[in-house]
FIGU-511748 format. One line per 2 residues: their letters; for each residue x, y, z of C-alpha. Coordinates in pm, 1 decimal, decimal comma. Example, Ala and Ser with C-alpha at 12.3 -4.5 7.8 and 13.67 -1.06 7.14 Angstrom:
// FIGU-511748
AS> 1230,0:-450,0:780,0 ~ 1367,0:-106,0:714,0 .
This chain:
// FIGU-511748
XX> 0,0:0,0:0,0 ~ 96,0:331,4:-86,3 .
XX> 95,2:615,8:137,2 ~ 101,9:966,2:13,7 .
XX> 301,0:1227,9:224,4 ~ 61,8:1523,0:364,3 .
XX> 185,2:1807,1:104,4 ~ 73,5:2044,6:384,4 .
XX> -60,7:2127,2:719,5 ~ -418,0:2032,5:554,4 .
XX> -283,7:1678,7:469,8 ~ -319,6:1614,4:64,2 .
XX> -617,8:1903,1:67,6 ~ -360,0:2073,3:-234,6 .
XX> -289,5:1793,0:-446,2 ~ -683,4:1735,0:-405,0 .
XX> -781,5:2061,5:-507,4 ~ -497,0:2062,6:-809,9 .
XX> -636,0:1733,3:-948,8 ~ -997,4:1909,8:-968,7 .
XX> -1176,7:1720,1:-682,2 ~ -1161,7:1406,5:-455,6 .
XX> -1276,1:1170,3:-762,3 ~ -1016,9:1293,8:-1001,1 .
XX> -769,1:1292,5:-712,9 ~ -854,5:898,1:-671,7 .
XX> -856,5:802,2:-994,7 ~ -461,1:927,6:-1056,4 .
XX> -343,3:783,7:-736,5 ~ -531,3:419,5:-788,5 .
XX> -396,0:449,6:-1144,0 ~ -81,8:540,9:-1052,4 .
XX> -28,6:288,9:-777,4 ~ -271,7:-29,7:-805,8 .
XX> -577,3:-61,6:-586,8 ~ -466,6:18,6:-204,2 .
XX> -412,4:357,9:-171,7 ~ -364,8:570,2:171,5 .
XX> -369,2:980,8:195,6 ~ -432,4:1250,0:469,2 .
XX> -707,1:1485,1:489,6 ~ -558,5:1741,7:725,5 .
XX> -429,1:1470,5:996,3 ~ -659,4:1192,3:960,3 .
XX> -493,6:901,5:757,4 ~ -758,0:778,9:519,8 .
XX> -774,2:442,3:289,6 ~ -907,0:395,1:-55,8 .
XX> -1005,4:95,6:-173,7 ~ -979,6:63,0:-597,1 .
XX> -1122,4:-294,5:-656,6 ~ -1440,3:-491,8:-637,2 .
XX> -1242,6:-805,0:-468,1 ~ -1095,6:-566,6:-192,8 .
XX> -1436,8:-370,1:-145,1 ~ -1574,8:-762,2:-19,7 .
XX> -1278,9:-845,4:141,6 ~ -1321,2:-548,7:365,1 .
XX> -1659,7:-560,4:399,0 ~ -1657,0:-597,4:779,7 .
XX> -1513,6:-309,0:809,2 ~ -1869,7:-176,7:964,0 .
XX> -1820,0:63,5:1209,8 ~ -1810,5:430,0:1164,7 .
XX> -1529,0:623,8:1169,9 ~ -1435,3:889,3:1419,5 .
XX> -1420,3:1137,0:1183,0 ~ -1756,5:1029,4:1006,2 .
XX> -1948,0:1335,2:909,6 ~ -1846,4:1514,1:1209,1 .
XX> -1876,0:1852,7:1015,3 ~ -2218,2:1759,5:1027,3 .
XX> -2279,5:1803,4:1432,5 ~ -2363,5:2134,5:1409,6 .
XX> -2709,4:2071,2:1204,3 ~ -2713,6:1723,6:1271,3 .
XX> -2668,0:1708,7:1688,4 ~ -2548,4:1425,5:1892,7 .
XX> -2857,1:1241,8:1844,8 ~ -2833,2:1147,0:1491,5 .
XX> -2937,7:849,0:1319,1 ~ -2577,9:903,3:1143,8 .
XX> -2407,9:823,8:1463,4 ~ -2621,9:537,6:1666,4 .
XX> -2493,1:188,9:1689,2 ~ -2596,7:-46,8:1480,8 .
XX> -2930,0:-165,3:1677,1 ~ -3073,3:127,1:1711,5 .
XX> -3009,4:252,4:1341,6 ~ -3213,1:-97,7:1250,6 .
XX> -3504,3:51,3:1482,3 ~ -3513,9:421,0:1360,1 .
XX> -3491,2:256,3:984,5 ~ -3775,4:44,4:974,3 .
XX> -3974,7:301,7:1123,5 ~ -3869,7:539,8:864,5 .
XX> -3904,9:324,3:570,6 ~ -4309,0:370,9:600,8 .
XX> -4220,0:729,9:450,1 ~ -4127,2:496,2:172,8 .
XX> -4495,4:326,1:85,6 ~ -4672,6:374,8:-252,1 .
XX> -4904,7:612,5:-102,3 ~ -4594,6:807,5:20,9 .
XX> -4397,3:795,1:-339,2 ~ -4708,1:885,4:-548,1 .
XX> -4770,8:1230,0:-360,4 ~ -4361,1:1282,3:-365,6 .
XX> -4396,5:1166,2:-758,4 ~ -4638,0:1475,7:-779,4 .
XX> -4433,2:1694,4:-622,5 ~ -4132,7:1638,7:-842,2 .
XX> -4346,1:1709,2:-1180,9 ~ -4456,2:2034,9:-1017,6 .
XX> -4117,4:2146,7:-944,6 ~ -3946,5:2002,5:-1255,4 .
XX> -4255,1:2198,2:-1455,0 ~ -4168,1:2531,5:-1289,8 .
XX> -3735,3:2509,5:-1304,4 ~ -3827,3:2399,2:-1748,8 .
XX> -4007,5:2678,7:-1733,3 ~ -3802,8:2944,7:-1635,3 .
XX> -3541,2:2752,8:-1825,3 ~ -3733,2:2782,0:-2127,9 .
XX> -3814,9:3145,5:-2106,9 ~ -3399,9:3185,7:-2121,5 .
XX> -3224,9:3333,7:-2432,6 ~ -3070,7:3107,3:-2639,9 .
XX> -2742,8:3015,1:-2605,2 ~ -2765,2:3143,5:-2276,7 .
XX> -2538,3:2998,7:-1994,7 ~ -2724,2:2746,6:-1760,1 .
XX> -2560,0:2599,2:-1433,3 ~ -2697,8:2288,4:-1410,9 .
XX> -2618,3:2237,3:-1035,4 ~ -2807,1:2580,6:-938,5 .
XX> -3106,3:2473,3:-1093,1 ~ -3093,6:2068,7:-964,2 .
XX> -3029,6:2190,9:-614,1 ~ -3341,6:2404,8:-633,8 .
XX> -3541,5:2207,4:-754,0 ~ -3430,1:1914,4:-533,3 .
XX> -3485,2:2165,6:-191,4 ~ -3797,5:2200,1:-311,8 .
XX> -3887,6:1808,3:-417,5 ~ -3738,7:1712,1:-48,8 .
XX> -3918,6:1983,6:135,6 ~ -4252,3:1865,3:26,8 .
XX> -4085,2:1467,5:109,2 ~ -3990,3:1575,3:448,8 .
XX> -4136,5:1828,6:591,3 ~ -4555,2:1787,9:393,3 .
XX> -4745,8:2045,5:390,6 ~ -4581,1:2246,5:665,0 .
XX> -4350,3:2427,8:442,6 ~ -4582,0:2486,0:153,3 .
XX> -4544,0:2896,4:132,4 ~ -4222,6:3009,8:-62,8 .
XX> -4103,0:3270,6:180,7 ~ -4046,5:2992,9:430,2 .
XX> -3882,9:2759,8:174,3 ~ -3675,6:3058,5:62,5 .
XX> -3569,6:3136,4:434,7 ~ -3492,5:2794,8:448,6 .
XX> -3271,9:2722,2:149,2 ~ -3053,4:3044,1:204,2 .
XX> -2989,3:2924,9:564,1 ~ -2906,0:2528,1:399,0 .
XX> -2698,8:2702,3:123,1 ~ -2441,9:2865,6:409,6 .
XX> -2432,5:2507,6:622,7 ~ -2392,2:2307,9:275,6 .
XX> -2120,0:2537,8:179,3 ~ -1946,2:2555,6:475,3 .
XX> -1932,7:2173,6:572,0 ~ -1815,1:2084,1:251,1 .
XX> -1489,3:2311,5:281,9 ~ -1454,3:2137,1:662,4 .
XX> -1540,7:1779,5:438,1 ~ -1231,9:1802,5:251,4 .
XX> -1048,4:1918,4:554,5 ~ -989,9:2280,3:520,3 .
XX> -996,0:2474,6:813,9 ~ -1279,2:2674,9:892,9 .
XX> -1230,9:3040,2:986,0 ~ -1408,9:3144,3:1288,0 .
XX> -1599,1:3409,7:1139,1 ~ -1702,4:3085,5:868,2 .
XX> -1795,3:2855,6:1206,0 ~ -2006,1:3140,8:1319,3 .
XX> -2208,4:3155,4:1046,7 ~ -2221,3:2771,4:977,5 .
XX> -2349,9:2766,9:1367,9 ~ -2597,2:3054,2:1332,2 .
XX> -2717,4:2913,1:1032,4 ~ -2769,2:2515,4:1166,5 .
XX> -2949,0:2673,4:1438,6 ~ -3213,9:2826,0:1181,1 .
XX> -3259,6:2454,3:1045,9 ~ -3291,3:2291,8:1346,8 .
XX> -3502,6:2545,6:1483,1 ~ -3742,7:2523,2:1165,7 .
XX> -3747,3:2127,8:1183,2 ~ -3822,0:2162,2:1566,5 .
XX> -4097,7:2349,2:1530,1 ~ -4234,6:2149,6:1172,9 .
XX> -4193,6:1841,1:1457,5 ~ -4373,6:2003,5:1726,8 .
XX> -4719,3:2106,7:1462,6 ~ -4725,5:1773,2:1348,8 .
XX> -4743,4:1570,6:1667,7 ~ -4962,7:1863,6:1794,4 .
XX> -5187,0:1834,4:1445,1 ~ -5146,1:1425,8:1504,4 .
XX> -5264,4:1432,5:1119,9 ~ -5132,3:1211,9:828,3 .
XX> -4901,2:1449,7:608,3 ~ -4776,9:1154,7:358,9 .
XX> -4422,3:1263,4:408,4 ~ -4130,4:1130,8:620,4 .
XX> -4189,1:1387,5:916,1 ~ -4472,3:1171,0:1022,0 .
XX> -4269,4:907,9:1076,8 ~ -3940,3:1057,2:1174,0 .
XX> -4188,3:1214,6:1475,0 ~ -4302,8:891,4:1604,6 .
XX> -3926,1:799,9:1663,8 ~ -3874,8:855,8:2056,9 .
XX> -4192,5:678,0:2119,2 ~ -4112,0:420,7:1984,1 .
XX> -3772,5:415,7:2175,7 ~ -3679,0:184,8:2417,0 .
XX> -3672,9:414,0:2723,3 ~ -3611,7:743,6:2486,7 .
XX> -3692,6:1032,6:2611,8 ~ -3992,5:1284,7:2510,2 .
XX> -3782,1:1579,7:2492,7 ~ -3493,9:1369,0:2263,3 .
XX> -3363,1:1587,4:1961,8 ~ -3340,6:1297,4:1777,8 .
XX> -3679,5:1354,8:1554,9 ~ -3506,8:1684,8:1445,5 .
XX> -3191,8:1529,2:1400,5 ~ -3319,0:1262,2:1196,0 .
XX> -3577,1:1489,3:978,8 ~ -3236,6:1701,3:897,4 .
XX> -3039,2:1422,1:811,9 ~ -3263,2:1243,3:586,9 .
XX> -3370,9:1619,6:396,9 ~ -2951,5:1645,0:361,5 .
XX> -2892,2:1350,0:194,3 ~ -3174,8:1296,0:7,2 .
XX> -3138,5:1643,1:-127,2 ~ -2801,5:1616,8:-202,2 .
XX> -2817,9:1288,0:-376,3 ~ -3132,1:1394,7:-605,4 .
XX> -2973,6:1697,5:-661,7 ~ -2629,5:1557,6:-756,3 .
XX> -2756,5:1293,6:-925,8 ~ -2995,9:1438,9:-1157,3 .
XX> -2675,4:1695,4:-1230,9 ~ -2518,6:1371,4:-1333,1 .
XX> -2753,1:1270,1:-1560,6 ~ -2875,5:1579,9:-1713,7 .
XX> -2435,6:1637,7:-1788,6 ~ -2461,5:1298,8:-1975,8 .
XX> -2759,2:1361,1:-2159,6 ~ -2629,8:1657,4:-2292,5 .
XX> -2341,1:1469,4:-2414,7 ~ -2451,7:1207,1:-2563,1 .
XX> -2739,4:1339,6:-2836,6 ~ -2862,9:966,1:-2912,7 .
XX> -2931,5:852,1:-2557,8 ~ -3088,2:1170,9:-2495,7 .
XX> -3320,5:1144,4:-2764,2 ~ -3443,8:766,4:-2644,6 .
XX> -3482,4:908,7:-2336,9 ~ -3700,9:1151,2:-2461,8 .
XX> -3914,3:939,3:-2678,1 ~ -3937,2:667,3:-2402,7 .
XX> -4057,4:930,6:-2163,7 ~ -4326,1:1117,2:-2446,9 .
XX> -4456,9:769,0:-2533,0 ~ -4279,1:729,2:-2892,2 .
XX> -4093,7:447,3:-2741,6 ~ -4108,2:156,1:-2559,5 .
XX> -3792,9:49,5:-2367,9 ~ -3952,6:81,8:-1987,1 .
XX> -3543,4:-30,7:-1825,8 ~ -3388,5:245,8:-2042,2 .
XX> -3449,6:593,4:-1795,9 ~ -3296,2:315,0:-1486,0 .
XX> -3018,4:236,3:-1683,1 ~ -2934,8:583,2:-1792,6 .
XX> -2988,5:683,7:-1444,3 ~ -2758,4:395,9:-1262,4 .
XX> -2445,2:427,1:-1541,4 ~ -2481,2:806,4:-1436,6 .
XX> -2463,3:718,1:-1093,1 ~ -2162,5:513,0:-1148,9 .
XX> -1952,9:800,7:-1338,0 ~ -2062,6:1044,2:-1077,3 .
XX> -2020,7:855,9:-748,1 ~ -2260,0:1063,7:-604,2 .
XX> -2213,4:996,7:-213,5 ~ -1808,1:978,4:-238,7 .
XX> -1791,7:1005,6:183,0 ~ -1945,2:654,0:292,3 .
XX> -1647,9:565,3:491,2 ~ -1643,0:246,9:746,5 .
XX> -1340,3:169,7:947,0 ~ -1247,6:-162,8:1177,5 .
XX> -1299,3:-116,2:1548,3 ~ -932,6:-279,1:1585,2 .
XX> -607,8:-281,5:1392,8 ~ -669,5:-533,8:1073,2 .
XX> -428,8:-654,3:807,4 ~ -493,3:-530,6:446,1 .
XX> -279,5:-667,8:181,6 ~ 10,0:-721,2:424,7 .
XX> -31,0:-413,2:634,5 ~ -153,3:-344,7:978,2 .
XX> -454,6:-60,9:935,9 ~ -454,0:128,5:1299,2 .
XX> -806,5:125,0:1466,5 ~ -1077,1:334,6:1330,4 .
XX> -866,5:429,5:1039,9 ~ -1133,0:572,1:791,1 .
XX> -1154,4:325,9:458,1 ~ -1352,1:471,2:130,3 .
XX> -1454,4:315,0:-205,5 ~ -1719,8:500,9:-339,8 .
XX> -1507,1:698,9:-622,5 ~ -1294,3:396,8:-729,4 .
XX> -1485,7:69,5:-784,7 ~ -1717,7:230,0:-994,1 .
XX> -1480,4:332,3:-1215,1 ~ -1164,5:70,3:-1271,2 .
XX> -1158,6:-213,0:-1479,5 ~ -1229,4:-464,5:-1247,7 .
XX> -1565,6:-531,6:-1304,7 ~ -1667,2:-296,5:-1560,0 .
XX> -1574,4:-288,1:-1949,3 ~ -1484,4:35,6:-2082,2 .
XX> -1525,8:189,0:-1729,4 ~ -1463,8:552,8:-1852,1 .
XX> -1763,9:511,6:-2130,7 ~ -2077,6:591,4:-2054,2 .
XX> -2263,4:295,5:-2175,9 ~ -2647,9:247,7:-1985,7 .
XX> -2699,8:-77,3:-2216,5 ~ -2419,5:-258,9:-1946,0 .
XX> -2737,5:-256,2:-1679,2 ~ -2920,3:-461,3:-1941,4 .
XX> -2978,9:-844,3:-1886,8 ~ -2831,6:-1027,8:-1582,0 .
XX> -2577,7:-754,3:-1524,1 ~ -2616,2:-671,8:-1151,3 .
XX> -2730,1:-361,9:-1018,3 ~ -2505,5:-136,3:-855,2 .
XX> -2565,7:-74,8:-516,3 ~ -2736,7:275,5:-521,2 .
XX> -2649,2:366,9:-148,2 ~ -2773,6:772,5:-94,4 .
XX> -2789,7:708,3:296,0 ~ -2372,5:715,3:405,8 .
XX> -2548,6:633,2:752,7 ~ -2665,6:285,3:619,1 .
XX> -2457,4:-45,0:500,7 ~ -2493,9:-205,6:233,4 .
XX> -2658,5:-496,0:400,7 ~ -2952,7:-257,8:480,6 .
XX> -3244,4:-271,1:325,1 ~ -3241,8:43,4:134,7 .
XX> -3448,7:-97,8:-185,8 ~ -3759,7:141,3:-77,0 .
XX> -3513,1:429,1:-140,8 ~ -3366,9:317,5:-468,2 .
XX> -3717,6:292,4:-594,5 ~ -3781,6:616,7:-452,1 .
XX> -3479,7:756,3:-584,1 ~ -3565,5:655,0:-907,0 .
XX> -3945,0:790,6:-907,3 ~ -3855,5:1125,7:-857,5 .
XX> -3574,0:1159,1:-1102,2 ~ -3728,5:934,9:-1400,3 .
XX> -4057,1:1211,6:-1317,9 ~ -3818,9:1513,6:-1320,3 .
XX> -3699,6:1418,2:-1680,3 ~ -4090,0:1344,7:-1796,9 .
XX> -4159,1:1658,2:-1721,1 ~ -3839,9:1869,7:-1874,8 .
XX> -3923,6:1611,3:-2205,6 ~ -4241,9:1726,8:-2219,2 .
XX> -4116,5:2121,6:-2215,1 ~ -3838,7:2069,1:-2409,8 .
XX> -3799,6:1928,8:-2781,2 ~ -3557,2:1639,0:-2822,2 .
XX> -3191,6:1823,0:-2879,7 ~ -3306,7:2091,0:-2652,4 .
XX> -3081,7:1999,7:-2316,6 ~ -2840,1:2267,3:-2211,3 .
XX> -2492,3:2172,7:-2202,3 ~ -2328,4:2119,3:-1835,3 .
X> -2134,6:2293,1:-1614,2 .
């Protein structure tokens, strides 16, 4: 295993940022020096893993790692599904995954056409040729998708979803300088505190109306509220509803927001694809796998969730070397894109999910395994983006798709 040095006090943070992001960043070092890679992010010695075999090898390699999300505690609190052991994660899941029923997906199904019908048509009223960030309009119009998934009807006026997504803009961009280990001025941790205090405070109070209400919403915080009841000896005051309601809004939205960024970059590359897509999704075709396999090879060449780390609880031996403890080990950005497993790995090819090729494990929840049962949120996944394009195909003319960012 290779070890790179830390280039500076931030650990490999400037060779990172010079290769143009953690994935790129990967994919030289794996390619450069096989499959077992190690690097720093400020002090914290992280492993990569760059092969299918070593990805099931290491596959006990369940616990979290001390470092896990912890630029998250300031929205997320110490209550988090993201940090309870293992039994209680089971508990909080299987409660949660009623948010998941076909009642549940048919109303958030609804509520992705509305908001994919209002970003195509401000897109649509653009100039042509004009520049489009692709990422600005996914992440609205996955804040607004989630909000109506999480939170029902309690956030249904757009000044409070406004409020809302300027305070999530300052947390999201804060924790993601603190993700790749930069240090965080303190006039930056005031404002990433001020501002996860606004969230928590708006999910607290979206909690308390809807266990005061004690009415069906058809959205997650119905569920997410029943969680210290259902406790084993939780208590009434926990912040663990809030907690929870936060995490699952974060990585939902970031997921549908990243991946239908993904997808919309590869439609816009590749002209054919884009125009089966469209006639699939109009009714001039009939391929009903095509818009999953378009969305799971996107998936794969964006590694959407590149922080699911797991570590062993003691040292372990990997490929001849001792790992210390808790030493953080990653594979999201590498096994999806090597040759070990995958033809052509760099080509963006949906017609490799046809037949018995196994689906990749679509994994938006870094707070679940892969031995969850996360099938309910696949689907779900799925629903909301395949209804997102629909809509923008029913807007737009075949050709039409802006070119990424």
């Amino acid at each position: 295993m290779v070890t790179l040095s830390p280039s500076t006090s931030d650990g490999n943070l400037t060779d990172l940022e010079l290769a143009g992001g953690l994935g790129e960043y990967l994919r030289e070092l794996h390619a450069q020096y096989g499959p077992l890679v190690s690097f720093h992010l400020g002090s914290q010695l992280v492993i990569s893993v760059g092969s299918a075999a070593l990805l099931e090898q290491h596959s006990g390699a369940a616990q979290r790692p001390d470092m896990y999300l912890e630029f998250l505690r300031p929205l997320l609190g110490r209550e988090s599904i993201v940090w309870a052991d293992a039994a209680e994660t089971a508990r909080r899941w299987r409660l949660y995954q009623q948010g998941f029923s076909d009642e549940c997906r048919a109303v958030y199904r609804e509520a992705a056409a509305e908001a994919a019908g209002r970003v195509s048509e401000k897109l649509r009223s653009l100039s042509t040729g004009e520049h489009i960030s692709l990422q600005q309009y996914t992440t609205a119009l996955a804040l607004h998708v989630m909000a109506r998934c999480c939170f029902g009807h309690h956030m249904d006026d757009e000044q409070s979803m406004l409020n809302f997504a300027q305070e999530y803009e300052i947390v999201t961009a804060e924790v993601t300088s603190e993700a790749c280990g930069r240090q965080l001025y303190e006039s930056q941790q005031d404002h990433l505190r001020e501002a996860a205090a606004a969230l928590r405070d708006v999910a607290g109070a979206i909690v308390r109306k809807h266990r005061k209400e004690n009415k069906s919403t058809v959205s997650l915080v119905e569920w997410v509220s029943l969680s210290t009841q259902a406790g084993r000896g939780a208590a009434g005051d926990s912040d663990a509803p809030v907690s929870d309601l936060l995490a699952l809004f974060l990585f939902f939205c970031e997921t549908l927001s990243s991946g239908l960024c993904w997808t919309l970059q590869q439609l816009a590359r590749h002209q054919t694809v884009q125009d089966n897509v469209v006639a699939q999704l109009t009714g001039e075709r009939t391929d009903d796998g095509l818009v999953g396999r378009v969305l799971r090879e996107s998936w794969r060449l964006g590694s959407v969730v590149p922080l699911t780390a797991r570590c062993y609880g003691t040292p372990a031996a990997v490929e001849g070397h001792t790992l210390p403890a808790r030493t953080p080990i990653i594979s999201a950005y590498c096994v999806s894109h090597t040759g070990d497993g995958w033809k052509q790995p760099n080509k963006f090819d949906p017609a490799r999910f046809k037949g018995d090729t196994p689906a990749l494990e679509m994994n938006p929840l870094p707070f679940l395994s892969k031995n969850d049962d996360i099938d309910c949120v696949i689907s779900t996944y799925e629903d909301l983006a395949t209804e997102v394009l629909r809509t923008a195909a029913a807007v737009h003319p075949a050709g039409a798709a802006a070119g990424p960012e």
